[in-house]
PDB file of N, CA, C and O in Angstrom, chain B, residues numbered from 101:
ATOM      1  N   UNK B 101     179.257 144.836 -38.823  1.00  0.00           N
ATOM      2  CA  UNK B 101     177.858 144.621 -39.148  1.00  0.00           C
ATOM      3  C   UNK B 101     177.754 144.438 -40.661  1.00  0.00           C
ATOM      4  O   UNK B 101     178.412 145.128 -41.440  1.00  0.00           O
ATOM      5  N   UNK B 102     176.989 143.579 -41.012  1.00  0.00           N
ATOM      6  CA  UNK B 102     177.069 143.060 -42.203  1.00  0.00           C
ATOM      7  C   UNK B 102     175.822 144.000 -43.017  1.00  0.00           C
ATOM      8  O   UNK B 102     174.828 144.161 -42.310  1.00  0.00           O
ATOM      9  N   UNK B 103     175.744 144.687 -44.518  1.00  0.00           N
ATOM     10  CA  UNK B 103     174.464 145.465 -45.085  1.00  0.00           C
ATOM     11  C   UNK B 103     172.934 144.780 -44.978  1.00  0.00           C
ATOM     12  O   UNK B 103     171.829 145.315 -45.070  1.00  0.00           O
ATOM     13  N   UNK B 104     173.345 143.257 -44.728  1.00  0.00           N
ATOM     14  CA  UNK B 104     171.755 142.481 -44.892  1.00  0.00           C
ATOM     15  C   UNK B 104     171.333 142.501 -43.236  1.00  0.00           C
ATOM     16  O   UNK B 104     170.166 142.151 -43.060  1.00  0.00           O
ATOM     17  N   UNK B 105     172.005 142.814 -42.120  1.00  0.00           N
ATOM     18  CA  UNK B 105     171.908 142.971 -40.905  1.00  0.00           C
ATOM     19  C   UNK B 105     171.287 143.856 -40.528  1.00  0.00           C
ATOM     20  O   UNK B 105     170.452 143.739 -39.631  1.00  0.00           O
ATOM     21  N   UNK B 106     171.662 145.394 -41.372  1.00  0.00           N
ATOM     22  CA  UNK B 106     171.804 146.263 -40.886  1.00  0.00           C
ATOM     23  C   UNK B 106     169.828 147.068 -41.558  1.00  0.00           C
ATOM     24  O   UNK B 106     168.884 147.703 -41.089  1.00  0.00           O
ATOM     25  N   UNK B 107     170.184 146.541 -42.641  1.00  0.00           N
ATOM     26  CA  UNK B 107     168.919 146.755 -43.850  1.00  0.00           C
ATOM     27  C   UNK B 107     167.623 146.172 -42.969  1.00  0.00           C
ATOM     28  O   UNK B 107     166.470 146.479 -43.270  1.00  0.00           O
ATOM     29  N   UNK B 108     167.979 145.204 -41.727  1.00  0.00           N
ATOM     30  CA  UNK B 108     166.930 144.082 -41.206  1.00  0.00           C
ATOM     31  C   UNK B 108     166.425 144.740 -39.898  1.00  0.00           C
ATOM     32  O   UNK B 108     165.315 144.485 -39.430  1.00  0.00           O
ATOM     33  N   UNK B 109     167.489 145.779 -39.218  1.00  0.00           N
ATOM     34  CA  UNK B 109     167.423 146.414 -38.138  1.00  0.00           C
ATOM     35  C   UNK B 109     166.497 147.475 -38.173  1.00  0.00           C
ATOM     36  O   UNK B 109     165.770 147.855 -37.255  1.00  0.00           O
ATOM     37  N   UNK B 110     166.621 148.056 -39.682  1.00  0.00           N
ATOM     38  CA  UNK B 110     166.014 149.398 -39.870  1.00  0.00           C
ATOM     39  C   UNK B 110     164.986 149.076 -40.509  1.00  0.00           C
ATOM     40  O   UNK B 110     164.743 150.227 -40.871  1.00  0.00           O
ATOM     41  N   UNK B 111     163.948 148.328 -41.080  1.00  0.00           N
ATOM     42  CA  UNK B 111     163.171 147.354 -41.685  1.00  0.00           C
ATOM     43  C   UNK B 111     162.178 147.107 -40.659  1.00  0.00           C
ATOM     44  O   UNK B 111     160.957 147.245 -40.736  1.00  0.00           O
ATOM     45  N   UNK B 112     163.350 146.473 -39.062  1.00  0.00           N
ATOM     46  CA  UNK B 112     161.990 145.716 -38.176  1.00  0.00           C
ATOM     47  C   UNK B 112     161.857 146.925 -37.362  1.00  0.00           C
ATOM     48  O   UNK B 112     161.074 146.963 -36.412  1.00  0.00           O
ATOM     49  N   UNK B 113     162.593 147.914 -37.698  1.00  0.00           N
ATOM     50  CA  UNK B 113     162.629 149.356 -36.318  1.00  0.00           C
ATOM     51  C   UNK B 113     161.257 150.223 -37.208  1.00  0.00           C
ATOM     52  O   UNK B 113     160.270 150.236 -36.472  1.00  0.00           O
ATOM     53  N   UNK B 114     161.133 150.540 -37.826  1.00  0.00           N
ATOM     54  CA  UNK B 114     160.765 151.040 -39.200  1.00  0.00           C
ATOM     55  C   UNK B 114     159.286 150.865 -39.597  1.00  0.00           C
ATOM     56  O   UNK B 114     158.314 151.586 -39.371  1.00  0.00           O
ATOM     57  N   UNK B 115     159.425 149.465 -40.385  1.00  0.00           N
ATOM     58  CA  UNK B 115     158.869 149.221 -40.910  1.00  0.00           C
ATOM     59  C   UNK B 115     159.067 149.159 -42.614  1.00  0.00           C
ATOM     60  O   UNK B 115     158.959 150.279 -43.114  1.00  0.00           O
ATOM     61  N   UNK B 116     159.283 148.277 -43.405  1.00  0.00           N
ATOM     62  CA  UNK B 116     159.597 148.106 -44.662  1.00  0.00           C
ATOM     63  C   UNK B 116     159.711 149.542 -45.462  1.00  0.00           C
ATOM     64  O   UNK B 116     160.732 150.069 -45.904  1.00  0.00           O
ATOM     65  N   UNK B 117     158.167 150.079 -45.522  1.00  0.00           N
ATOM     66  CA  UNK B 117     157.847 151.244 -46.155  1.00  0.00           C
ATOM     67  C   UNK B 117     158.979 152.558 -45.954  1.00  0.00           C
ATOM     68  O   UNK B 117     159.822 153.058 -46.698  1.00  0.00           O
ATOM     69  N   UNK B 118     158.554 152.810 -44.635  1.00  0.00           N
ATOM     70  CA  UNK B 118     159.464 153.407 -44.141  1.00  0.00           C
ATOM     71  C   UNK B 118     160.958 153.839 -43.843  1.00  0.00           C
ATOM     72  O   UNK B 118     161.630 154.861 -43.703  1.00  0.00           O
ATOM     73  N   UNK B 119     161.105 152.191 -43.827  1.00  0.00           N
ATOM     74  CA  UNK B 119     162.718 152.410 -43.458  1.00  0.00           C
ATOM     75  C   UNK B 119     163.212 152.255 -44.248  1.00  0.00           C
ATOM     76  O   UNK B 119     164.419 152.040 -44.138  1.00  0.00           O
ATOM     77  N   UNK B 120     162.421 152.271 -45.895  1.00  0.00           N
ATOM     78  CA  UNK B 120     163.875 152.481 -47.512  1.00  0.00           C
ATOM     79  C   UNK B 120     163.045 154.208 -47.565  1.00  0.00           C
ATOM     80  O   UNK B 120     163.827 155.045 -48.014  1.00  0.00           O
ATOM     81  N   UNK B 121     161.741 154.750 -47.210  1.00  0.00           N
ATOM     82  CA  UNK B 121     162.302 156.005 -47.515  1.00  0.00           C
ATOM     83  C   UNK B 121     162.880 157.323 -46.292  1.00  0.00           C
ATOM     84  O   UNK B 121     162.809 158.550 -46.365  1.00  0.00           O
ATOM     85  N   UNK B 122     163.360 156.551 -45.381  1.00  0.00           N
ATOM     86  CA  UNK B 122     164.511 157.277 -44.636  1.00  0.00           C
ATOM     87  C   UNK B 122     165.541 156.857 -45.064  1.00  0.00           C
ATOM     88  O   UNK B 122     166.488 157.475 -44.579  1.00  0.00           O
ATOM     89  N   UNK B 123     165.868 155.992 -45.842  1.00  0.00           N
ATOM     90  CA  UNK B 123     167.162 155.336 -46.200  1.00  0.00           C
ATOM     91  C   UNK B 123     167.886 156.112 -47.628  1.00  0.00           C
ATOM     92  O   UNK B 123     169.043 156.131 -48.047  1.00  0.00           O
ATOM     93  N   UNK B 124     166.250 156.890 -48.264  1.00  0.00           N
ATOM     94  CA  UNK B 124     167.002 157.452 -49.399  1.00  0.00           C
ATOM     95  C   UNK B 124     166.908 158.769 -49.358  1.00  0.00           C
ATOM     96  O   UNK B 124     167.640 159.504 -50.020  1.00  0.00           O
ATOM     97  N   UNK B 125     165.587 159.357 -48.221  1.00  0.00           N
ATOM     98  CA  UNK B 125     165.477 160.817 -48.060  1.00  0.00           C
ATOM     99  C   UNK B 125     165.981 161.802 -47.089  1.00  0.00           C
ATOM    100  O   UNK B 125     166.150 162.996 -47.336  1.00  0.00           O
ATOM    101  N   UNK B 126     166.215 161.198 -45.938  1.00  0.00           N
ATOM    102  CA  UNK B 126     166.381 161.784 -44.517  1.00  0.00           C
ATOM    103  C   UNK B 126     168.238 162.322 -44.866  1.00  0.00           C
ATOM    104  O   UNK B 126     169.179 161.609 -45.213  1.00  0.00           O
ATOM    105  N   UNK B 127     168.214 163.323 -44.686  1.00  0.00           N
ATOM    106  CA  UNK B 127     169.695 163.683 -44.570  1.00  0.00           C
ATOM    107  C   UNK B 127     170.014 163.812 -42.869  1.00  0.00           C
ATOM    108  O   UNK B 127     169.392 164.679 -42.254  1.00  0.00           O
ATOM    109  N   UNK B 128     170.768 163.137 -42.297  1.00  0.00           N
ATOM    110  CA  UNK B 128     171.611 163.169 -41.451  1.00  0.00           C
ATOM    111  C   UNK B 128     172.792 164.103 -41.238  1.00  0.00           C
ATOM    112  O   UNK B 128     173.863 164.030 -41.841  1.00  0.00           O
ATOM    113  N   UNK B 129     172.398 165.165 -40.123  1.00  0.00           N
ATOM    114  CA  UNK B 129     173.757 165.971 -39.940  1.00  0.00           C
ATOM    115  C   UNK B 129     174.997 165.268 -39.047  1.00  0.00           C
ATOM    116  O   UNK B 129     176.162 165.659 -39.108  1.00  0.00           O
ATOM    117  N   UNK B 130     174.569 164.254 -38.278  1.00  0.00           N
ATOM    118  CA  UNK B 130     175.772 163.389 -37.854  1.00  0.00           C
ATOM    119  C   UNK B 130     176.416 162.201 -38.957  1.00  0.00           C
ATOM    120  O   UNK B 130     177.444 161.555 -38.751  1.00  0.00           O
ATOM    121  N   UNK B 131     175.731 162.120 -39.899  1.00  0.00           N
ATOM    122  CA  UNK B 131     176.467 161.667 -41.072  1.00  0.00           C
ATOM    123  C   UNK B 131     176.999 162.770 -42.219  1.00  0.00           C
ATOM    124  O   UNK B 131     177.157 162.669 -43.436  1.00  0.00           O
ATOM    125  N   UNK B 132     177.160 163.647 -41.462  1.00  0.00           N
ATOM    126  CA  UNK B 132     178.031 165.150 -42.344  1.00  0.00           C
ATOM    127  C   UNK B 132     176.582 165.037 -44.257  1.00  0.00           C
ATOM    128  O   UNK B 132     176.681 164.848 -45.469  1.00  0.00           O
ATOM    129  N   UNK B 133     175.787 165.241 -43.489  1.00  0.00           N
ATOM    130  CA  UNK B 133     174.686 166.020 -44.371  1.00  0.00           C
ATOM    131  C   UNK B 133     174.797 164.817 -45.399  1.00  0.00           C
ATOM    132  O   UNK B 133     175.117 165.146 -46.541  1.00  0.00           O
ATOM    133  N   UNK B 134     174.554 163.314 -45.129  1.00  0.00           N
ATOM    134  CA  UNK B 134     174.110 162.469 -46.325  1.00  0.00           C
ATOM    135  C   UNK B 134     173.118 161.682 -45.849  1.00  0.00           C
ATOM    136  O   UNK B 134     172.967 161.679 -44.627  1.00  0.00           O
ATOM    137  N   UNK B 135     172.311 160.927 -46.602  1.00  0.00           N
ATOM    138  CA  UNK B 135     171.388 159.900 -46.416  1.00  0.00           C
ATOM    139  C   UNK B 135     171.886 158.549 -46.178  1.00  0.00           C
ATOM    140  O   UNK B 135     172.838 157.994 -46.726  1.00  0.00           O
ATOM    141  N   UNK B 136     171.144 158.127 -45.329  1.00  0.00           N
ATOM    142  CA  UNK B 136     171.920 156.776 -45.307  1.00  0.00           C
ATOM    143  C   UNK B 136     172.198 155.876 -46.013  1.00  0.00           C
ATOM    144  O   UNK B 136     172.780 154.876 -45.591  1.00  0.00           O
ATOM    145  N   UNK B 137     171.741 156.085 -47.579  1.00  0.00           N
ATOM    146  CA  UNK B 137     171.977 155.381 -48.321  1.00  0.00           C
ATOM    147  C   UNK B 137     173.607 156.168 -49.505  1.00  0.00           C
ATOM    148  O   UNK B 137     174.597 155.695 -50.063  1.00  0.00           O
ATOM    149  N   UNK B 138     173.124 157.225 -49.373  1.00  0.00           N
ATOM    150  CA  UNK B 138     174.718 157.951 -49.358  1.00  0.00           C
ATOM    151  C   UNK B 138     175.911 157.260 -48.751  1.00  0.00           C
ATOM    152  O   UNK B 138     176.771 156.594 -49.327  1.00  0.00           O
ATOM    153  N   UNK B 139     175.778 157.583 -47.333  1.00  0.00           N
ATOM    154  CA  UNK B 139     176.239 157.139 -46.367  1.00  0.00           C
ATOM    155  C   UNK B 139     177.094 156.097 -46.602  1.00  0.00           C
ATOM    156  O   UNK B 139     178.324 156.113 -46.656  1.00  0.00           O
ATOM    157  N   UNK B 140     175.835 154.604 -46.826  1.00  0.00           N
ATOM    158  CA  UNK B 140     176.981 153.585 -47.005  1.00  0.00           C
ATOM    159  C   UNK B 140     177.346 153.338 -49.017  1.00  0.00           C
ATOM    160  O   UNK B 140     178.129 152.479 -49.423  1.00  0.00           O
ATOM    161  N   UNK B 141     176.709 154.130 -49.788  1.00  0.00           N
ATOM    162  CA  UNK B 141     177.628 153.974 -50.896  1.00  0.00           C
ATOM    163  C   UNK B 141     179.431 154.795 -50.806  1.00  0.00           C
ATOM    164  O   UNK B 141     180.437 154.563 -51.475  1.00  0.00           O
ATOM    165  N   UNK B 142     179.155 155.863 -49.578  1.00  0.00           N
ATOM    166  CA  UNK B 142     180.986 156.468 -49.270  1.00  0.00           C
ATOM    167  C   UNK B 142     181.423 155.661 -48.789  1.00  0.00           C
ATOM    168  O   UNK B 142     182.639 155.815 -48.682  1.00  0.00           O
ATOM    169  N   UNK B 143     180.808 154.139 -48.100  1.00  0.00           N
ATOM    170  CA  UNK B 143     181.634 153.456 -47.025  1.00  0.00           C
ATOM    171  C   UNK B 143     182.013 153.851 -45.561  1.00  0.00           C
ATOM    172  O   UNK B 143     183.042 153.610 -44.930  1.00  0.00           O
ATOM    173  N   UNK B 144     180.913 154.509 -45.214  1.00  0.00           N
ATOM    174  CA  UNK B 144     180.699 154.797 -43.793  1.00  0.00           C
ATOM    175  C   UNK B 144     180.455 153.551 -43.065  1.00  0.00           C
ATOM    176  O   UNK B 144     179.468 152.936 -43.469  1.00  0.00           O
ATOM    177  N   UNK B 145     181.154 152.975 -42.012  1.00  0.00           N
ATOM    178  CA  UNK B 145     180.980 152.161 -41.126  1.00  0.00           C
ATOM    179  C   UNK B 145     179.729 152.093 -40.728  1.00  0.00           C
ATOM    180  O   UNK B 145     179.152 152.980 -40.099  1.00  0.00           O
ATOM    181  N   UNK B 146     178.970 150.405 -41.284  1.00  0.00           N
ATOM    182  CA  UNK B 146     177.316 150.157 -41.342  1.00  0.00           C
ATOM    183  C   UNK B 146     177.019 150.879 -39.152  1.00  0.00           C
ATOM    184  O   UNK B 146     176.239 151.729 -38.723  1.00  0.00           O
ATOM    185  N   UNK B 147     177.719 150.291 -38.650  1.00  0.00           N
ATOM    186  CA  UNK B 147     177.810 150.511 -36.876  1.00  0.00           C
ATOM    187  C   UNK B 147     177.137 152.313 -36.760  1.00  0.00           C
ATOM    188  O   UNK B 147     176.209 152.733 -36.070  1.00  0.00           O
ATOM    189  N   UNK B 148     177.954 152.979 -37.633  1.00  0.00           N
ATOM    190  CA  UNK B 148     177.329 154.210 -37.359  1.00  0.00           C
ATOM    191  C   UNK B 148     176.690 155.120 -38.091  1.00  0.00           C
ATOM    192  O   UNK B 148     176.415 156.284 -37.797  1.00  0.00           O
ATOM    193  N   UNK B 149     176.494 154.581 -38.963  1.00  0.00           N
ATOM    194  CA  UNK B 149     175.422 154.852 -39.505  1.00  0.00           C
ATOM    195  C   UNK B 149     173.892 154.074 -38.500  1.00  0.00           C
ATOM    196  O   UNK B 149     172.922 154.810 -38.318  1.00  0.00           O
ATOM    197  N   UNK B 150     173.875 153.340 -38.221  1.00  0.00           N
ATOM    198  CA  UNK B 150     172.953 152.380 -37.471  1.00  0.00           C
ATOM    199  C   UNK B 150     172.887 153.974 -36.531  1.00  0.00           C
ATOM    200  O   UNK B 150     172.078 154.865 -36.787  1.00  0.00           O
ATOM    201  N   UNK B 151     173.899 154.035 -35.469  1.00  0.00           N
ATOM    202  CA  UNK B 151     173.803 154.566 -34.623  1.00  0.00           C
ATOM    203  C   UNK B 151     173.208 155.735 -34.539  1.00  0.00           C
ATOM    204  O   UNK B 151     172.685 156.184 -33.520  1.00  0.00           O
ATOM    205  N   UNK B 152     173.297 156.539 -36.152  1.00  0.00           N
ATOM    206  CA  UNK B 152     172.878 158.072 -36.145  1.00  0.00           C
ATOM    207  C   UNK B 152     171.514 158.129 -36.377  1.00  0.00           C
ATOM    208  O   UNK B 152     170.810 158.927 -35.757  1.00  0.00           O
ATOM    209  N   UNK B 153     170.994 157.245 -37.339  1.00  0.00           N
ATOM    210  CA  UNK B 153     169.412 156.630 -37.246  1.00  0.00           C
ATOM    211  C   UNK B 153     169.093 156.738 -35.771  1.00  0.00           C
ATOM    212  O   UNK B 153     168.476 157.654 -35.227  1.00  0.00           O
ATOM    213  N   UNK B 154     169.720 155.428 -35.092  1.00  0.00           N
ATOM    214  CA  UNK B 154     168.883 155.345 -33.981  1.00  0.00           C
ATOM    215  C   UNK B 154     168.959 156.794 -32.692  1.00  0.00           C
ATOM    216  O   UNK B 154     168.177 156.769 -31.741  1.00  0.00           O
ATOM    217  N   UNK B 155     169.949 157.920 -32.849  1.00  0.00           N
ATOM    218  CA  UNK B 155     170.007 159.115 -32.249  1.00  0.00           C
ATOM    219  C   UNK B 155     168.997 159.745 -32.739  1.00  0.00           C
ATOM    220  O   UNK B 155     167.974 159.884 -32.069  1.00  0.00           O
ATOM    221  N   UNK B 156     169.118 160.253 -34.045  1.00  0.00           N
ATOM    222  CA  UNK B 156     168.088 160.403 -34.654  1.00  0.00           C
ATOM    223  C   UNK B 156     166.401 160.582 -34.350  1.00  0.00           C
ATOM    224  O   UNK B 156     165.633 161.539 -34.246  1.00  0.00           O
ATOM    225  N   UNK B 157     166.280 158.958 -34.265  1.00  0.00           N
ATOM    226  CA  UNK B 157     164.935 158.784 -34.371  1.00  0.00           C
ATOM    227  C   UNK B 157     164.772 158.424 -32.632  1.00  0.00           C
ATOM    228  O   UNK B 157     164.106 157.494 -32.175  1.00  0.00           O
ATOM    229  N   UNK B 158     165.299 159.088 -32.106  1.00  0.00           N
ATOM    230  CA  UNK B 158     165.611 158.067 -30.639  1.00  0.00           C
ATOM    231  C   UNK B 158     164.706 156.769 -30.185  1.00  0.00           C
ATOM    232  O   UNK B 158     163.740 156.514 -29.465  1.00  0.00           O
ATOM    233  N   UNK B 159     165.857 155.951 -31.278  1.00  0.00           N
ATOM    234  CA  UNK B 159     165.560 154.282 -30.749  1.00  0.00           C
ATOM    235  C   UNK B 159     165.707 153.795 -29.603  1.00  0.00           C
ATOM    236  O   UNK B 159     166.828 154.228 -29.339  1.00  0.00           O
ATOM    237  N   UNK B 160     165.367 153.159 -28.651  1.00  0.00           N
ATOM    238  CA  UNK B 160     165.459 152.675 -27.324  1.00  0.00           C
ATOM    239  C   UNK B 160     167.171 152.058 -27.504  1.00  0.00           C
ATOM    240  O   UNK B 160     167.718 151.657 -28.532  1.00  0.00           O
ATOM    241  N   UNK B 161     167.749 152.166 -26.050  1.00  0.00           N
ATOM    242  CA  UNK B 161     169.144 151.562 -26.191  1.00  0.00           C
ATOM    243  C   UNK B 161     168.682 150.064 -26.503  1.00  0.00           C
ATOM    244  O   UNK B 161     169.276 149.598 -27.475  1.00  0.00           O
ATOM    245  N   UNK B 162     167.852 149.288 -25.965  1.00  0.00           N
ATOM    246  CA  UNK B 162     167.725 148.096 -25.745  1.00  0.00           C
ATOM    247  C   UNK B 162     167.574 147.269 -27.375  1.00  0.00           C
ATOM    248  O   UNK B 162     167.806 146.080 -27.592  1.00  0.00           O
ATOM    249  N   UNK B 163     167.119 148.311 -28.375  1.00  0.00           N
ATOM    250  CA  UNK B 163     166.909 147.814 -29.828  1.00  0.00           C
ATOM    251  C   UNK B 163     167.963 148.397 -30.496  1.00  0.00           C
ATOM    252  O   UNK B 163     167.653 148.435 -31.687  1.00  0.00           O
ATOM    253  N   UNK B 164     169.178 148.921 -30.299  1.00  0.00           N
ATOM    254  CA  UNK B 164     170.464 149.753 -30.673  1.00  0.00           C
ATOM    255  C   UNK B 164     171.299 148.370 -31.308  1.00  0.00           C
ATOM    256  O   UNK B 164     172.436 148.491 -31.764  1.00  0.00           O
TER     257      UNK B 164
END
């Protein structure tokens, strides 16, 4: 998954506003206690990071 893919997923799931400040505030304990913007500056695979959002926030499988 490419960052401009992934930025577009959480954007149209979201909403613009929203989905940069879960991106810089929300700590994730399935991303071992970082934000998702943490997240992918360690180089966490964009796929799961996606995925812990959408557990998370329980996104429908069908928009996963």
């Amino acid at each position: 998954m490419r960052l401009s893919h992934f930025r577009a997923l959480l954007e149209s799931e979201f909403g613009r506003m929203r989905a940069g400040s879960l991106a810089r505030d929300h700590v994730f304990a399935a991303l071992d206690g970082r934000t998702v913007e943490q997240a992918i500056e360690d180089g966490l695979d964009l796929r799961k990071v996606w995925h812990a959002v959408c557990d998370e926030y329980d996104v429908p499988a069908q928009r996963r």
